[in-house]
C-alpha positions as a Markdown table, in Angstrom:
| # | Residue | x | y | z |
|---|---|---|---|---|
| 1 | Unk | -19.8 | -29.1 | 14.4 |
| 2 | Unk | -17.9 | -30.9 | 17.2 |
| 3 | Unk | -14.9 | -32.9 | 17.2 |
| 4 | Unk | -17.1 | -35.9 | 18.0 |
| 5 | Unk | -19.7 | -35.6 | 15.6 |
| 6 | Unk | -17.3 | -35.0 | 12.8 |
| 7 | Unk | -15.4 | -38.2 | 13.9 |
| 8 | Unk | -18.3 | -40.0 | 13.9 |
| 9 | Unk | -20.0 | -39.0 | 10.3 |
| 10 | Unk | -16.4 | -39.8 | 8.9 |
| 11 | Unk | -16.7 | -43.4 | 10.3 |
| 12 | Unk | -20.3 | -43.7 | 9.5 |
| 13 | Unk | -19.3 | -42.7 | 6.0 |
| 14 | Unk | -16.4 | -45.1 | 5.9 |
| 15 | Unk | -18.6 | -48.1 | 7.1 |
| 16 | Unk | -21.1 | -47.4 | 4.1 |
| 17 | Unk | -18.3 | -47.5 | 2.0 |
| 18 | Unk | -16.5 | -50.6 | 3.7 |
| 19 | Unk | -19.2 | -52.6 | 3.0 |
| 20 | Unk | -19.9 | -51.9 | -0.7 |
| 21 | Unk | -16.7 | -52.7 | -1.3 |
| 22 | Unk | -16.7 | -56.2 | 0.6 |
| 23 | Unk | -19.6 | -56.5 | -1.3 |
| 24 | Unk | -18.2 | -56.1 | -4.6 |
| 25 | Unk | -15.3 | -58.1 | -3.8 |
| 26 | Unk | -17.1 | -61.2 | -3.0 |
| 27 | Unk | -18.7 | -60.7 | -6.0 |
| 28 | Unk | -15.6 | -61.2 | -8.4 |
| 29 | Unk | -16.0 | -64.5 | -8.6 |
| 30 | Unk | -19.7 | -64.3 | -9.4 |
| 31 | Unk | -20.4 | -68.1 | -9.0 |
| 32 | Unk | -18.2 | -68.9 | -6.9 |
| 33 | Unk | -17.1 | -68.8 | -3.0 |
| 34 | Unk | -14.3 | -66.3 | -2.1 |
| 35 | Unk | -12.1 | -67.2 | 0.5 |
| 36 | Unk | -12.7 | -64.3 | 3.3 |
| 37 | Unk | -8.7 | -64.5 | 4.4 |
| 38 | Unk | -8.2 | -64.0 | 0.5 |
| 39 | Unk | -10.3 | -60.8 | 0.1 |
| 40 | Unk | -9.1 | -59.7 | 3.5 |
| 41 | Unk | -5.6 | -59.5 | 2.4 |
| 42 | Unk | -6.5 | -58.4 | -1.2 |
| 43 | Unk | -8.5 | -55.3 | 0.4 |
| 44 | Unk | -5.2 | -54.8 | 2.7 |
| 45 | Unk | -4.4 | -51.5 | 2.9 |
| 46 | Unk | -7.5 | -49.6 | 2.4 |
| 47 | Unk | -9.6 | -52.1 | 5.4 |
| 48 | Unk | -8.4 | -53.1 | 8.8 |
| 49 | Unk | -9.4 | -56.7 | 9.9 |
| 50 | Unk | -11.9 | -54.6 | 12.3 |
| 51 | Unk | -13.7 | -52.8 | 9.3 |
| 52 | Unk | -13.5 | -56.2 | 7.1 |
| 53 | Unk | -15.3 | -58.1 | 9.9 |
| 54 | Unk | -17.9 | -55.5 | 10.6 |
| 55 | Unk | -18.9 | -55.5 | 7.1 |
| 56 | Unk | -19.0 | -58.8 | 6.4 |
| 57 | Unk | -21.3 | -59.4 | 9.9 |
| 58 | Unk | -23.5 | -56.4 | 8.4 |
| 59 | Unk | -23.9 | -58.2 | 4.9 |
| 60 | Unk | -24.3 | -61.8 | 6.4 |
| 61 | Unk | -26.7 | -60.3 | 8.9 |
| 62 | Unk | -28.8 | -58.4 | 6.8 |
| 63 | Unk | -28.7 | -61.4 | 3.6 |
| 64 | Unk | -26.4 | -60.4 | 1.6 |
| 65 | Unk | -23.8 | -62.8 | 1.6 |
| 66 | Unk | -23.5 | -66.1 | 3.4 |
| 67 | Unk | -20.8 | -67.9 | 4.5 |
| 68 | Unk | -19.9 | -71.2 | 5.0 |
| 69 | Unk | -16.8 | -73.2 | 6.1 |
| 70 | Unk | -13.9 | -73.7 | 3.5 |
| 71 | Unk | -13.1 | -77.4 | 4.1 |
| 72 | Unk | -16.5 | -78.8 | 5.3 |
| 73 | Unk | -18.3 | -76.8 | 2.8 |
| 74 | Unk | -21.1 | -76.0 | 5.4 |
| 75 | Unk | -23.0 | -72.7 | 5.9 |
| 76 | Unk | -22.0 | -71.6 | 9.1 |
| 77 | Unk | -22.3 | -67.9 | 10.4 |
| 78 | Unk | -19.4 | -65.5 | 11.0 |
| 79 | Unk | -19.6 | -65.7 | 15.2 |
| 80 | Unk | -19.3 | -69.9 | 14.8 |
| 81 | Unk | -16.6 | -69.8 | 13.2 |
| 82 | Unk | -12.6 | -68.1 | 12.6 |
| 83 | Unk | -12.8 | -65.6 | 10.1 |
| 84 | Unk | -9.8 | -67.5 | 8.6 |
| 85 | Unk | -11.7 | -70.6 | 8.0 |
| 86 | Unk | -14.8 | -68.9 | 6.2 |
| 87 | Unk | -15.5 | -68.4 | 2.3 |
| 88 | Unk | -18.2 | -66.3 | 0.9 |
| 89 | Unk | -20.7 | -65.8 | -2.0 |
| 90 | Unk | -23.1 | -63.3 | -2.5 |
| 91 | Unk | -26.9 | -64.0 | -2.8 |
| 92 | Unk | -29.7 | -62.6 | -5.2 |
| 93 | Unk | -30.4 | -59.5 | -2.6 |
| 94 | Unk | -26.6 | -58.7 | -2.4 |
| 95 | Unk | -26.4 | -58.9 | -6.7 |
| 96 | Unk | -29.4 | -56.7 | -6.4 |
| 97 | Unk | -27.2 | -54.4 | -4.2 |
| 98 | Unk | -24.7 | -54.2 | -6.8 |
| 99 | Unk | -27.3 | -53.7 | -9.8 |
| 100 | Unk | -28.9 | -50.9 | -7.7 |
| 101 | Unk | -32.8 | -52.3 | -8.1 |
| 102 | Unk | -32.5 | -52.7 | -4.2 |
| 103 | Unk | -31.0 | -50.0 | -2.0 |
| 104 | Unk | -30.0 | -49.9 | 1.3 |
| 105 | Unk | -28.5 | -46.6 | 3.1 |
| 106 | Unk | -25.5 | -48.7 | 4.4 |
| 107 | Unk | -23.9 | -50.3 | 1.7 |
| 108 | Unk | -22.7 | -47.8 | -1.7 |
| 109 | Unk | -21.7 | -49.6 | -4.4 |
């Protein structure tokens, strides 16, 4: 196996397990919206701002979570906005992640 193809398994790999954990975070607060420049910073060292904001564009795009604006309180999606001034909560298909009735090959919970 190459160099290359090694390298790129490992970040495959990673990503799965980036966003299961973004996931999961988000999910604390069950009911509630967590503040994305919270989590980030609780997730700190084990994520890079990079690998925070591809999973949480993965699990907004695919239904996940959604996000909304932390003072306006509108939905608003991750490229409309700063990172910094987004919250998040997870829907029924993301608890459904996290219960493991529905799977999905890039997000291990």
């Amino acid at each position: 196996m190459e160099n290359k193809e090694l390298n790129d398994r490992i970040r495959q790999k990673k990503f799965f397990r980036n966003n299961g954990t973004v996931l999961k975070g988000i999910n604390l607060l069950r009911t509630q919206f967590v503040s994305l420049p919270d989590l980030k910073y609780a997730l700190e060292p084990n994520l890079t701002e990079p690998e925070f904001l591809d999973s949480v564009n993965y699990l907004t795009e695919g239904g996940y979570i959604r996000t909304r604006h932390i003072r306006s309180k509108q939905e608003i999606a991750l490229a409309d906005a700063a990172p910094e001034e987004l919250e998040a909560k997870v829907t029924q298909k993301g608890i459904q992640i996290i219960a493991c009735i529905l799977k999905d090959d890039c997000i291990e919970v």
